[in-house]
Short mmCIF file of the C-alpha atoms (twelve columns), coordinates in Angstrom:
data_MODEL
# 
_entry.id   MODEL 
# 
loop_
_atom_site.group_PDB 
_atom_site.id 
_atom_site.type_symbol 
_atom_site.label_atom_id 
_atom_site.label_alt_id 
_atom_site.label_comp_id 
_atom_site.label_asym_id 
_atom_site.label_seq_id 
_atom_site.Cartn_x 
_atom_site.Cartn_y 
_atom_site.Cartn_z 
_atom_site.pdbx_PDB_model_num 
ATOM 1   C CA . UNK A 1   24.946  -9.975  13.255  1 
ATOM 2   C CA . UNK A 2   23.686  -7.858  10.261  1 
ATOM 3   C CA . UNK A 3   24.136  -4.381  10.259  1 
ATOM 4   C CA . UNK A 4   22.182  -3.777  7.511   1 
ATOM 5   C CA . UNK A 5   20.213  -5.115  4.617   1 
ATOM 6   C CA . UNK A 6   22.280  -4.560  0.916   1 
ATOM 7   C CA . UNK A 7   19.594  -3.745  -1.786  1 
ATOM 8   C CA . UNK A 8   19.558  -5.242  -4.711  1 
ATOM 9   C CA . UNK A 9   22.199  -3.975  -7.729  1 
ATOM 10  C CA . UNK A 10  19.199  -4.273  -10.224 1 
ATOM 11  C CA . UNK A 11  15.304  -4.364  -10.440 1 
ATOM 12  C CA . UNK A 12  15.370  -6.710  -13.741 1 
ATOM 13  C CA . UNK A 13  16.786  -10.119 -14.890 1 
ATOM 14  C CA . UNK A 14  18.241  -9.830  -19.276 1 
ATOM 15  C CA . UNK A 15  17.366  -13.012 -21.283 1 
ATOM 16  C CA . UNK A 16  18.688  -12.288 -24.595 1 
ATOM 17  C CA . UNK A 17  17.638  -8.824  -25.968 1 
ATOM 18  C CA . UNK A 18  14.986  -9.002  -23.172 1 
ATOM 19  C CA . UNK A 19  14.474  -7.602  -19.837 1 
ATOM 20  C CA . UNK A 20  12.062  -9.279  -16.887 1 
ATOM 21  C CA . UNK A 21  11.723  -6.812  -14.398 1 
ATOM 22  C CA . UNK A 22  11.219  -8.015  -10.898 1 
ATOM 23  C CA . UNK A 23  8.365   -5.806  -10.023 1 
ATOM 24  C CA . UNK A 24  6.669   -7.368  -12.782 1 
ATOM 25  C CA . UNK A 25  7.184   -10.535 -11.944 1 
ATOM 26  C CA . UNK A 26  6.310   -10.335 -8.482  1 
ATOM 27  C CA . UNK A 27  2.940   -8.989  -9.544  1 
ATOM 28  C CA . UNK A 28  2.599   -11.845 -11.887 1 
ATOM 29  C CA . UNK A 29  3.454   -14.580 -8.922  1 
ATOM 30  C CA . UNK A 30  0.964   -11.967 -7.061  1 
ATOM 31  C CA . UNK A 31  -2.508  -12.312 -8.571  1 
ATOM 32  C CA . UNK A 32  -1.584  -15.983 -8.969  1 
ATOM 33  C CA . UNK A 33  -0.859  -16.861 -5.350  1 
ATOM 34  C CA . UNK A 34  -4.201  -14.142 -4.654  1 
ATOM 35  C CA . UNK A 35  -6.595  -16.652 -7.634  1 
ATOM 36  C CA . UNK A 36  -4.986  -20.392 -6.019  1 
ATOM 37  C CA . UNK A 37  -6.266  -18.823 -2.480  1 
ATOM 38  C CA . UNK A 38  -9.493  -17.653 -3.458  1 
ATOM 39  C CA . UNK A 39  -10.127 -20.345 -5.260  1 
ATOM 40  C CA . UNK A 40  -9.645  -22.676 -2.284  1 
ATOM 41  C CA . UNK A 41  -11.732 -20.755 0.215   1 
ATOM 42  C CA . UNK A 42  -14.393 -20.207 -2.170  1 
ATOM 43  C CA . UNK A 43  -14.550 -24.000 -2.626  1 
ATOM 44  C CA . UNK A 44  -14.555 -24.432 0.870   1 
ATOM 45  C CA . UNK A 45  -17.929 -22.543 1.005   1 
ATOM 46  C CA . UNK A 46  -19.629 -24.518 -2.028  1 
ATOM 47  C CA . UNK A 47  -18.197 -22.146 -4.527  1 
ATOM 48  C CA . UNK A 48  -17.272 -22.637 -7.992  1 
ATOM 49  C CA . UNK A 49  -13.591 -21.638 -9.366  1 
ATOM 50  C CA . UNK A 50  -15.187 -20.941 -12.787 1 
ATOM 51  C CA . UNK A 51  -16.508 -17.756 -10.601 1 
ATOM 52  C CA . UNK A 52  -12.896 -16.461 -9.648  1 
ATOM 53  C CA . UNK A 53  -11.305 -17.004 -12.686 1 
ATOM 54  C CA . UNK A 54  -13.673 -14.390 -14.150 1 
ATOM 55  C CA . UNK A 55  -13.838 -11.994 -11.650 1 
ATOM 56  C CA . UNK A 56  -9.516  -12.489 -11.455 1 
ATOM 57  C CA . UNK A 57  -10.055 -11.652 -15.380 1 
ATOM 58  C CA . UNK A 58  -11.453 -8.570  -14.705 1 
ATOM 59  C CA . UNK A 59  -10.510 -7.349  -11.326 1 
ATOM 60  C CA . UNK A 60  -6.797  -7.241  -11.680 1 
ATOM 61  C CA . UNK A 61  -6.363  -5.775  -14.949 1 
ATOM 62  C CA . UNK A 62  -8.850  -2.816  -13.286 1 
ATOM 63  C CA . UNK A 63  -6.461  -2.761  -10.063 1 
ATOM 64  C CA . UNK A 64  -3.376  -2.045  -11.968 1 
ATOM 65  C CA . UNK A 65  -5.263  0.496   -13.906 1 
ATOM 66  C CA . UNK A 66  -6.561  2.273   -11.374 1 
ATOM 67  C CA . UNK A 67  -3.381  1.914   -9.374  1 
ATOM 68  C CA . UNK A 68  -1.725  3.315   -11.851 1 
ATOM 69  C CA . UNK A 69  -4.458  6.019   -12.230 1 
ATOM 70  C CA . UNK A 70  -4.064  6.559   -8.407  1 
ATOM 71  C CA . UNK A 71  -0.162  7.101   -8.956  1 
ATOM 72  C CA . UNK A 72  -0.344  9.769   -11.754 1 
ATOM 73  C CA . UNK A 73  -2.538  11.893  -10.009 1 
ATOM 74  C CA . UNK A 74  -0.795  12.001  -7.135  1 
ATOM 75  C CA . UNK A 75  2.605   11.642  -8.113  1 
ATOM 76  C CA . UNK A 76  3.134   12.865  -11.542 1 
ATOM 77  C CA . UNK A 77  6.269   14.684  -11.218 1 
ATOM 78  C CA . UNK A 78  7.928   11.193  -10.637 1 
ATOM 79  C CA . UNK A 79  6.686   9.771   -13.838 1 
ATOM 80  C CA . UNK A 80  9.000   9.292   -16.128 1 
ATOM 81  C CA . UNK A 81  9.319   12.088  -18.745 1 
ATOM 82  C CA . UNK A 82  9.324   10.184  -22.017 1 
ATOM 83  C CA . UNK A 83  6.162   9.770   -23.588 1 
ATOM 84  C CA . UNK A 84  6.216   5.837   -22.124 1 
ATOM 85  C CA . UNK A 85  6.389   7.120   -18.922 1 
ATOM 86  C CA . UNK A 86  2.798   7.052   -17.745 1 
ATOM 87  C CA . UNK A 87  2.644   3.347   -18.601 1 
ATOM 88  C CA . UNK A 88  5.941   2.673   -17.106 1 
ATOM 89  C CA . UNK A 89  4.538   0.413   -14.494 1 
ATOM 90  C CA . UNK A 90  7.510   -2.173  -14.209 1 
ATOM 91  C CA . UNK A 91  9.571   0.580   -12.643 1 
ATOM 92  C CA . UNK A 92  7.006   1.032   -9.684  1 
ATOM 93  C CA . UNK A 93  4.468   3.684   -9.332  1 
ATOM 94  C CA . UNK A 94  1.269   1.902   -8.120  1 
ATOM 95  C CA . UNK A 95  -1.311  3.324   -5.713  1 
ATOM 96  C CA . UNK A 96  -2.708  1.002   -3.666  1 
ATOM 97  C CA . UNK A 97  -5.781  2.957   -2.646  1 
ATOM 98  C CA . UNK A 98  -6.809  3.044   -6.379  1 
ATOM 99  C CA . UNK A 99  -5.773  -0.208  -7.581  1 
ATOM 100 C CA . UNK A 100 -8.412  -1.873  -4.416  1 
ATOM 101 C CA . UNK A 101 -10.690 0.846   -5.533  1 
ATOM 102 C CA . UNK A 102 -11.104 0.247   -9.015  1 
ATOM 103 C CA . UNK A 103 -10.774 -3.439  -8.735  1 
ATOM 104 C CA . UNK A 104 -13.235 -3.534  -6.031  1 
ATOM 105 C CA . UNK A 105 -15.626 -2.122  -8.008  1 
ATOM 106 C CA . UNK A 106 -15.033 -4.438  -11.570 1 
ATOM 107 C CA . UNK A 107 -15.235 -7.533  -9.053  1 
ATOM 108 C CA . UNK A 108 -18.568 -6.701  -7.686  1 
ATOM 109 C CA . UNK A 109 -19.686 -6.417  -11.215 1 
ATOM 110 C CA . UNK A 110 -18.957 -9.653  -11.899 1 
ATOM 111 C CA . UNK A 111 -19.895 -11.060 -8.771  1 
ATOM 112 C CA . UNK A 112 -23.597 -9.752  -9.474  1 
ATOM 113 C CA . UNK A 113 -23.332 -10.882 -13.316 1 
ATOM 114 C CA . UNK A 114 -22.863 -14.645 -11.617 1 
ATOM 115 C CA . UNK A 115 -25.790 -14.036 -8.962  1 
ATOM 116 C CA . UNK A 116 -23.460 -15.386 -6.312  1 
ATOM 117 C CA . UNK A 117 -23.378 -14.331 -2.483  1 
ATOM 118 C CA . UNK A 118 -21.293 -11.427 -2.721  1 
ATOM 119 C CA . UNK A 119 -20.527 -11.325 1.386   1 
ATOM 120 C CA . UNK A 120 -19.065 -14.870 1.361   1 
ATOM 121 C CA . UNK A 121 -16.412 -14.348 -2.003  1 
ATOM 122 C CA . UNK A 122 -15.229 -11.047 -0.421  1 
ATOM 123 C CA . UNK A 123 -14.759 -12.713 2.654   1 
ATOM 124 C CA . UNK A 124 -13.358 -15.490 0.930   1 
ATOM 125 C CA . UNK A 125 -10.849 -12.801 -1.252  1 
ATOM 126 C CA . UNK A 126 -10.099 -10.713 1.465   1 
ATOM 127 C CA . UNK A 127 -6.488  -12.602 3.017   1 
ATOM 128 C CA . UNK A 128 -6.143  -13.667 -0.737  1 
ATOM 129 C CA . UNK A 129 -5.740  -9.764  -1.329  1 
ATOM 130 C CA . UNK A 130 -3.437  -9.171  1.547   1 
ATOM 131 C CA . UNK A 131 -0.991  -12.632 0.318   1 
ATOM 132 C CA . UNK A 132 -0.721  -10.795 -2.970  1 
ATOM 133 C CA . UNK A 133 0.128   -7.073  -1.671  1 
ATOM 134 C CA . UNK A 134 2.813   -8.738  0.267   1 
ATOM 135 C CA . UNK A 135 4.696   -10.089 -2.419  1 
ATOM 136 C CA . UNK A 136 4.477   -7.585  -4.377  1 
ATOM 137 C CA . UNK A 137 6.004   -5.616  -1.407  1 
ATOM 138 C CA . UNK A 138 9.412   -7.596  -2.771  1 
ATOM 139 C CA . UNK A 139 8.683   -5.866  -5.825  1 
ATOM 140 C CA . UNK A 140 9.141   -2.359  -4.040  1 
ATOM 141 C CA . UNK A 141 12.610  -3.914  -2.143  1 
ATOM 142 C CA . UNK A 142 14.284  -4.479  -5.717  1 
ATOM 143 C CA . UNK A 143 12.937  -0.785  -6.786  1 
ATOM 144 C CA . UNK A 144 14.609  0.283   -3.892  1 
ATOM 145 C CA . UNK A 145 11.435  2.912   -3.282  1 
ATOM 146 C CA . UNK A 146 8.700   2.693   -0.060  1 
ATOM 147 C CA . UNK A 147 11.105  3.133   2.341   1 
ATOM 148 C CA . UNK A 148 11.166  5.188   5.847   1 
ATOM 149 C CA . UNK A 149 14.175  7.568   7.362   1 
ATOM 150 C CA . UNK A 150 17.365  7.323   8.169   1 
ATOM 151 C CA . UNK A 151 17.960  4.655   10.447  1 
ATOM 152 C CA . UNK A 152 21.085  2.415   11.814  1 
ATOM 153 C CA . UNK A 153 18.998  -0.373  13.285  1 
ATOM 154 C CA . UNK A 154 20.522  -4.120  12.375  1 
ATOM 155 C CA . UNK A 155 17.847  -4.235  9.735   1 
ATOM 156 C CA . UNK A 156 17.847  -1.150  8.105   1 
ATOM 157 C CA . UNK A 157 18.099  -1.134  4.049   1 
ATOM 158 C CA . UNK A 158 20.904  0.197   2.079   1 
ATOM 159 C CA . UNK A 159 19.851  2.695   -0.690  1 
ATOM 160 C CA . UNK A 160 21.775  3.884   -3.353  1 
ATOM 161 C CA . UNK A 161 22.660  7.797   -3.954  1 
ATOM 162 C CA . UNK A 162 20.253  7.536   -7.229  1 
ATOM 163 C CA . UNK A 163 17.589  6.142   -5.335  1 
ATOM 164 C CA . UNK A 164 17.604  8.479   -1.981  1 
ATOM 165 C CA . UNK A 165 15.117  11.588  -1.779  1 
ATOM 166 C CA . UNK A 166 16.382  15.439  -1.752  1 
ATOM 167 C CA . UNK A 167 17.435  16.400  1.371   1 
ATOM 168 C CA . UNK A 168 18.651  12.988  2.256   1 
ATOM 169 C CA . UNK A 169 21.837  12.243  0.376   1 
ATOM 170 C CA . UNK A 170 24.114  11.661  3.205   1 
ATOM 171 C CA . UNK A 171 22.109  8.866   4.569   1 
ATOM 172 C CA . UNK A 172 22.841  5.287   3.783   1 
ATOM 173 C CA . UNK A 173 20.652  3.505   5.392   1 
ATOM 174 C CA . UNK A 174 17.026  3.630   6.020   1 
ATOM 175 C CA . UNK A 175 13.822  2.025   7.613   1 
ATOM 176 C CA . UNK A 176 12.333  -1.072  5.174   1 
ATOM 177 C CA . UNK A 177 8.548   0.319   5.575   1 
ATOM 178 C CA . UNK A 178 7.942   -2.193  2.511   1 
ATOM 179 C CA . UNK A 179 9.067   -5.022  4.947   1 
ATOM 180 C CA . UNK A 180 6.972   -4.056  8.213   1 
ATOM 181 C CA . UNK A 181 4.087   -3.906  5.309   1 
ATOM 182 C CA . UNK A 182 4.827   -7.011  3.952   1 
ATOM 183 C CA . UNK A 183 5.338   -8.837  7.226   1 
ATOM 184 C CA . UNK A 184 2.024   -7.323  8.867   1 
ATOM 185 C CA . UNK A 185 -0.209  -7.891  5.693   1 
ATOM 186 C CA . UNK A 186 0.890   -11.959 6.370   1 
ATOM 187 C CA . UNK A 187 -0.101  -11.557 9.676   1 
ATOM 188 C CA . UNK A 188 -3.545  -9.824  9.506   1 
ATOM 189 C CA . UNK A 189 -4.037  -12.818 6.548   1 
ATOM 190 C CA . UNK A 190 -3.424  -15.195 8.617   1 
ATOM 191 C CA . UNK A 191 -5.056  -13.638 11.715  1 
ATOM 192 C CA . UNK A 192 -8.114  -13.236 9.278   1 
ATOM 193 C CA . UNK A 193 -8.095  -17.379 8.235   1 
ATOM 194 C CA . UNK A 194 -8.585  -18.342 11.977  1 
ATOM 195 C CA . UNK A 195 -10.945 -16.120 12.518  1 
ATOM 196 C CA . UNK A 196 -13.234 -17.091 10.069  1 
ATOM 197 C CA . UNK A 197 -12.372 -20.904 11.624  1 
ATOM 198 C CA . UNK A 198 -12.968 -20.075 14.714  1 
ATOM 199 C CA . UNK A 199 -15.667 -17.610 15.391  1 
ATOM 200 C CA . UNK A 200 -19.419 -16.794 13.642  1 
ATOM 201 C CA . UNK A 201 -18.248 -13.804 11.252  1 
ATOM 202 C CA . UNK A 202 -21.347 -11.826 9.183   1 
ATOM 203 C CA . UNK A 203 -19.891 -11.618 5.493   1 
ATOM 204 C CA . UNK A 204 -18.699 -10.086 4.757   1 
ATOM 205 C CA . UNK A 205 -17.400 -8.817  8.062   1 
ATOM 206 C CA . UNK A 206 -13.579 -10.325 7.262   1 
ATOM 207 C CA . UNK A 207 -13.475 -7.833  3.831   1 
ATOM 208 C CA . UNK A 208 -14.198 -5.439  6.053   1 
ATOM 209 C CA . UNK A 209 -11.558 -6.287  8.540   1 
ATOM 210 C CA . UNK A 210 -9.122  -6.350  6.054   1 
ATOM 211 C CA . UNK A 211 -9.832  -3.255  5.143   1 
ATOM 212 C CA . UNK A 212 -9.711  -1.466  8.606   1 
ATOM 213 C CA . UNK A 213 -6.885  -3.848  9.632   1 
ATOM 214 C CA . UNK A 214 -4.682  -2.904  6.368   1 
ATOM 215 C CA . UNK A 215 -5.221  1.036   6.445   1 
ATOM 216 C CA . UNK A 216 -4.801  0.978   10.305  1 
ATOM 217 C CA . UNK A 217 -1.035  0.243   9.524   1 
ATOM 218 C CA . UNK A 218 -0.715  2.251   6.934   1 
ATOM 219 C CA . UNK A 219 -1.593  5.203   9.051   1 
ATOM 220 C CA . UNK A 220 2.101   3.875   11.318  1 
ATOM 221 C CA . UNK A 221 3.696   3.276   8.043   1 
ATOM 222 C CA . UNK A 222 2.851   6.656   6.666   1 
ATOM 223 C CA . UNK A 223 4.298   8.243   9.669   1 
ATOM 224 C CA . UNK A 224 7.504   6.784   8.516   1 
ATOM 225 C CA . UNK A 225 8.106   7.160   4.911   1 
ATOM 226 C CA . UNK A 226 10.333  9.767   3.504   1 
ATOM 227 C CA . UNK A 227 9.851   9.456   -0.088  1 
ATOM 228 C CA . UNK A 228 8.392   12.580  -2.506  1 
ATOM 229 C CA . UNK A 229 4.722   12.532  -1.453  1 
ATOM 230 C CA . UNK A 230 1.831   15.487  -1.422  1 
ATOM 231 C CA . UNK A 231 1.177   16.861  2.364   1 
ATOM 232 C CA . UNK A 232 -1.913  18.616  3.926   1 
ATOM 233 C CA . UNK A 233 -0.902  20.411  7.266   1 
ATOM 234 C CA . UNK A 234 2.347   18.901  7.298   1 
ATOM 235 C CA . UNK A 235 1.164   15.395  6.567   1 
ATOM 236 C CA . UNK A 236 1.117   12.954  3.630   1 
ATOM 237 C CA . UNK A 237 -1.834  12.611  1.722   1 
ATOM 238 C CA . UNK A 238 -2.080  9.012   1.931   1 
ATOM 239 C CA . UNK A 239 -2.401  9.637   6.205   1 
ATOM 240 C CA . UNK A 240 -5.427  11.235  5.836   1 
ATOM 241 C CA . UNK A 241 -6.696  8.615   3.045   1 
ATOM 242 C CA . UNK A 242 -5.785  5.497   5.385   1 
ATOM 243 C CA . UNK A 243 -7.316  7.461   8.894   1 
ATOM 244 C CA . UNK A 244 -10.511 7.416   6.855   1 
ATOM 245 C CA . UNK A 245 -10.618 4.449   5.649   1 
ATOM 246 C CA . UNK A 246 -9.759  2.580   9.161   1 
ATOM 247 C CA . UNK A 247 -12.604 4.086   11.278  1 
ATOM 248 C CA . UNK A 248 -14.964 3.720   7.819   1 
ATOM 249 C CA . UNK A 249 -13.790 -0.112  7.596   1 
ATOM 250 C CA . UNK A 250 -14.623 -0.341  11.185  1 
ATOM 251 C CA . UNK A 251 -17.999 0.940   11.342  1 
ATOM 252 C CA . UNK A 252 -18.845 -1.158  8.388   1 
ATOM 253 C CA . UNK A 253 -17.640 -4.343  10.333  1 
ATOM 254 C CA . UNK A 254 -19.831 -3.429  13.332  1 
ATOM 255 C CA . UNK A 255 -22.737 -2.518  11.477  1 
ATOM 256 C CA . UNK A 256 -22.687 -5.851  9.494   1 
ATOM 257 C CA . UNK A 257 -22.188 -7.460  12.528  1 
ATOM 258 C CA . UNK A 258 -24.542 -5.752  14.775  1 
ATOM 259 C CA . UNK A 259 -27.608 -5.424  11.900  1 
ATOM 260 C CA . UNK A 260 -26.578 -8.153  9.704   1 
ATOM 261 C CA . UNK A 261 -26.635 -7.814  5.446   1 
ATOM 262 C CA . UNK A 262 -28.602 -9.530  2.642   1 
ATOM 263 C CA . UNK A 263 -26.131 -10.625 -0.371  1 
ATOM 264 C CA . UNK A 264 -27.648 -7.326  -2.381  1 
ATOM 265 C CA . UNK A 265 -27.088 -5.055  0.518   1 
ATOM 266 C CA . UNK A 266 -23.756 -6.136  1.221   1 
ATOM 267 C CA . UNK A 267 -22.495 -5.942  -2.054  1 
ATOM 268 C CA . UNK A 268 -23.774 -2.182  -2.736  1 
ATOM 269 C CA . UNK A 269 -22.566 -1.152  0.779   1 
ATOM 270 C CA . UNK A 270 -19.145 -2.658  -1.008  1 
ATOM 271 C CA . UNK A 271 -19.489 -0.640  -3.748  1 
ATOM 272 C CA . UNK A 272 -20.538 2.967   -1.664  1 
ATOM 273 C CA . UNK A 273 -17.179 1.972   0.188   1 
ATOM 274 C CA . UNK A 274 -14.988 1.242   -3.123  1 
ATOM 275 C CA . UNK A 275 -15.795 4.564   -4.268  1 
ATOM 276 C CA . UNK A 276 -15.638 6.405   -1.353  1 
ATOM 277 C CA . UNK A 277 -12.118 4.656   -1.241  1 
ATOM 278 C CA . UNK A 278 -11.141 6.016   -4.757  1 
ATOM 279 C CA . UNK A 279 -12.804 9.739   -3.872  1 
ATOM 280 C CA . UNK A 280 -11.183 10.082  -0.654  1 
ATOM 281 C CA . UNK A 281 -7.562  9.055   -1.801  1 
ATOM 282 C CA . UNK A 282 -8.335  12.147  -4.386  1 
ATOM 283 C CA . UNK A 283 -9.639  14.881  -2.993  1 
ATOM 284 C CA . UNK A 284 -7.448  17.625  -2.367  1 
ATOM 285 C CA . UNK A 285 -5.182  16.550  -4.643  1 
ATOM 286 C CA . UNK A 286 -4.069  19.678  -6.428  1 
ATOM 287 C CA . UNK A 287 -4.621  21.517  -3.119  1 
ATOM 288 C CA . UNK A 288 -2.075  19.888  -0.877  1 
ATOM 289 C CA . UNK A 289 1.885   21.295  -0.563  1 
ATOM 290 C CA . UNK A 290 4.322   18.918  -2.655  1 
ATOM 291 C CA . UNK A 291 7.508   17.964  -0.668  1 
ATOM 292 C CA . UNK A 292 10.422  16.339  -1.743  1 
ATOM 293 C CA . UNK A 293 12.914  17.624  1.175   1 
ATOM 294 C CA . UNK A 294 12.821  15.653  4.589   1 
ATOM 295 C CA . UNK A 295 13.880  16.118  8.021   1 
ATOM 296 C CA . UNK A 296 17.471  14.207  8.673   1 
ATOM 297 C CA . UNK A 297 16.807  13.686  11.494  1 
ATOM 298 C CA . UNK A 298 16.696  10.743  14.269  1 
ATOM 299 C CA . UNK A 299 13.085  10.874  13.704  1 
ATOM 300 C CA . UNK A 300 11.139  7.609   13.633  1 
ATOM 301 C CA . UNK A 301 13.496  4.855   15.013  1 
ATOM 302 C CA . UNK A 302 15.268  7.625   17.263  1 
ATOM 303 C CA . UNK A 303 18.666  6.675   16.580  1 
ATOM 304 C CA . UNK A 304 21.611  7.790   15.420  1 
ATOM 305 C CA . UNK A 305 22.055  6.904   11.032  1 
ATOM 306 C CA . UNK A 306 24.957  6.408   9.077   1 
ATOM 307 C CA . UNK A 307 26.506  9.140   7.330   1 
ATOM 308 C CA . UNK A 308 28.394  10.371  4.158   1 
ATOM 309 C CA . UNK A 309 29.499  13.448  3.393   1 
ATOM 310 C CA . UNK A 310 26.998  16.691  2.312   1 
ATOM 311 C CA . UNK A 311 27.679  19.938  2.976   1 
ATOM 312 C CA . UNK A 312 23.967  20.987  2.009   1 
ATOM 313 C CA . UNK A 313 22.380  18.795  4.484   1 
ATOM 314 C CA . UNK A 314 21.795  21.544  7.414   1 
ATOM 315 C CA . UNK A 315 20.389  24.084  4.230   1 
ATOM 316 C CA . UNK A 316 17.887  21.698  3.305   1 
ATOM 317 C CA . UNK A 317 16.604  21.112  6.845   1 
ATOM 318 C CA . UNK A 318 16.334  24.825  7.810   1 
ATOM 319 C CA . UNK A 319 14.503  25.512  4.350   1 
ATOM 320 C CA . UNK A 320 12.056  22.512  5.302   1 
ATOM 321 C CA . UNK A 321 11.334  24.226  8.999   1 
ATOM 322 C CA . UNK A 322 10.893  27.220  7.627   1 
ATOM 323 C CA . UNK A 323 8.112   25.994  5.275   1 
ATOM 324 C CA . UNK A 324 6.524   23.339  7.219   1 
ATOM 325 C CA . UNK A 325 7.320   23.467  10.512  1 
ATOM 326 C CA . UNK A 326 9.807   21.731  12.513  1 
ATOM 327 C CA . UNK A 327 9.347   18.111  11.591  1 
ATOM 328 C CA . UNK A 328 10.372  16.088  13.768  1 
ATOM 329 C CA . UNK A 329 7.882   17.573  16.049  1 
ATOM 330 C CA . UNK A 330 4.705   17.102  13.835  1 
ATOM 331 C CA . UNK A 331 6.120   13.224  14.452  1 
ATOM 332 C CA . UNK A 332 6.120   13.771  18.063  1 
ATOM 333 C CA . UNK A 333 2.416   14.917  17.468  1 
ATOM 334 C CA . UNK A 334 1.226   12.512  15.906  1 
ATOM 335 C CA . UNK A 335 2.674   9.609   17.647  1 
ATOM 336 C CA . UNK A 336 1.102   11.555  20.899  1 
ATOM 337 C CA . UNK A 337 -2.526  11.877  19.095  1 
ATOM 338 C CA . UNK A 338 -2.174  8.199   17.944  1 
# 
């Protein structure tokens, strides 16, 4: 039986005097997988491919800018401190929330250059998008970064002493948060394909369920994580950003369904919601309480973890209570409230 999963002992493959990094790479196999998709549902619909090439031109080069934008201003004191580090992107550092934002937004701009029905390619996009943020989930396992507490369940990940956060040295082991994402965003694809087979869906009513569907989990898989992250009231930023945008994803999705949306109306409704995406993820930014220690504790998967030796560990816990509260109880909270 396993006992745990073994990360990998490097994040890059050397050919010659060169490096391929794996996070890279999986972002390259990403957006192609995300275009071969598209490109077939759009089809499906009477589409042509000529229009997702071009919007792929566009749209992805925005994501990873404005996931990277999204990272910096969130997260800069984990960018590297060279003067490379901002662009650094094959060693992680990626916000999700920005990278959808910012694409969103280029993509809709094309899509209204072409004069095409806006509702149907988002539709069309939408498990296309999910396909790609799952591989490029692998990308995070060979970073050895996205991942939850301690935790001595059979499929808990191994992470190195380099990679672990402050506070958590003597763990080994810890919960694979990239894996639950990568495993659900497969599943809500998939659940999204035979729903558009099977019932009468306004577009673009599926873009909308991927949107609700994807920050829905990411309000479970921010209740998890342990990494450096800002916190409002003893929460991660990125809770707060993915609580709004589930209830706004589903009130689009029942409006569009209930009212119904012309191609134009559909596609600035996108827009409103792209931006609202990128202004929500950040506000309060500079006003929120930075925190790098975190609770040891059996928090999330309420066993017992696998130790090594630190004689600081029961130090860094009582400094954490003493500044935020006892943790493990804002986790009972929230798992009541939810």
């Amino acid at each position: 039986m396993l006992s745990s999963i073994p990360s990998p002992a490097a994040n890059g493959i050397h050919l010659g005097p060169f490096e391929l990094h794996v996070y890279g790479l999986m972002y390259a196999v990403a957006v192609t997988l995300a275009v071969l998709i598209t490109v077939r549902r759009w089809e499906a619909v009477g589409g042509s491919r000529e229009v997702v090439y071009d919007v792929a031109l566009w749209g992805f080069p925005a994501g990873l800018i404005g996931g990277r934008l999204y990272f910096l201003a969130t997260s800069w004191n984990e960018v590297p401190s060279h003067w490379w580090g901002p662009f650094a992107v094959w060693d992680g550092g990626l916000g999700i929330w920005g990278g959808i934002a910012l694409g969103t937004i280029v993509g809709l701009w094309r899509l209204r250059r072409h004069s095409v029905a806006v509702g149907l390619f988002m539709d069309a996009a939408a498990p296309a998008l999910l396909v790609a943020q799952a591989v490029g989930r692998i990308g995070n396992y060979f970073n050895q970064e996205l991942f939850g507490g301690p935790s001595n369940l059979p499929w808990a990940i191994q992470i190195s002493p380099s990679h672990r956060p402050s506070g958590y040295e003597a763990f080994a082991t810890f919960q694979p948060t990239f894996l639950y994402e990568l495993i659900w965003n497969l599943g809500l694809a998939g659940f999204l394909v035979w729903l558009g087979h099977h019932r009468k869906i306004r577009p673009p009513g599926l873009f909308a369920l991927y949107v609700t569907g994807y920050s829905a989990f990411r309000i479970f898989e921010e209740s998890l994580r342990v990494d450096p992250a800002h916190y409002i009231l003893g929460l991660r930023l990125n809770f707060y950003v993915a609580c709004l945008l589930a209830i706004a994803g589903a009130a689009w999705f029942v409006a569009i369904q209930r009212k119904g949306r012309d191609g134009k109306r559909s596609a600035r409704g996108s827009a409103l919601l792209a931006i609202g995406w990128a202004v929500i993820a950040l506000a309060g930014c500079g006003q929120s309480l930075e925190r790098t220690e975190a609770e040891p504790a059996n928090s999330a998967s309420g066993n017992s973890t696998q130790r090594t030796a630190s004689p600081n560990a029961r130090e860094n816990l009582a400094s954490l209570r003493a500044r935020v509260g006892d943790p493990p109880r804002v986790k009972r909270r929230l798992r009541a409230n939810l």
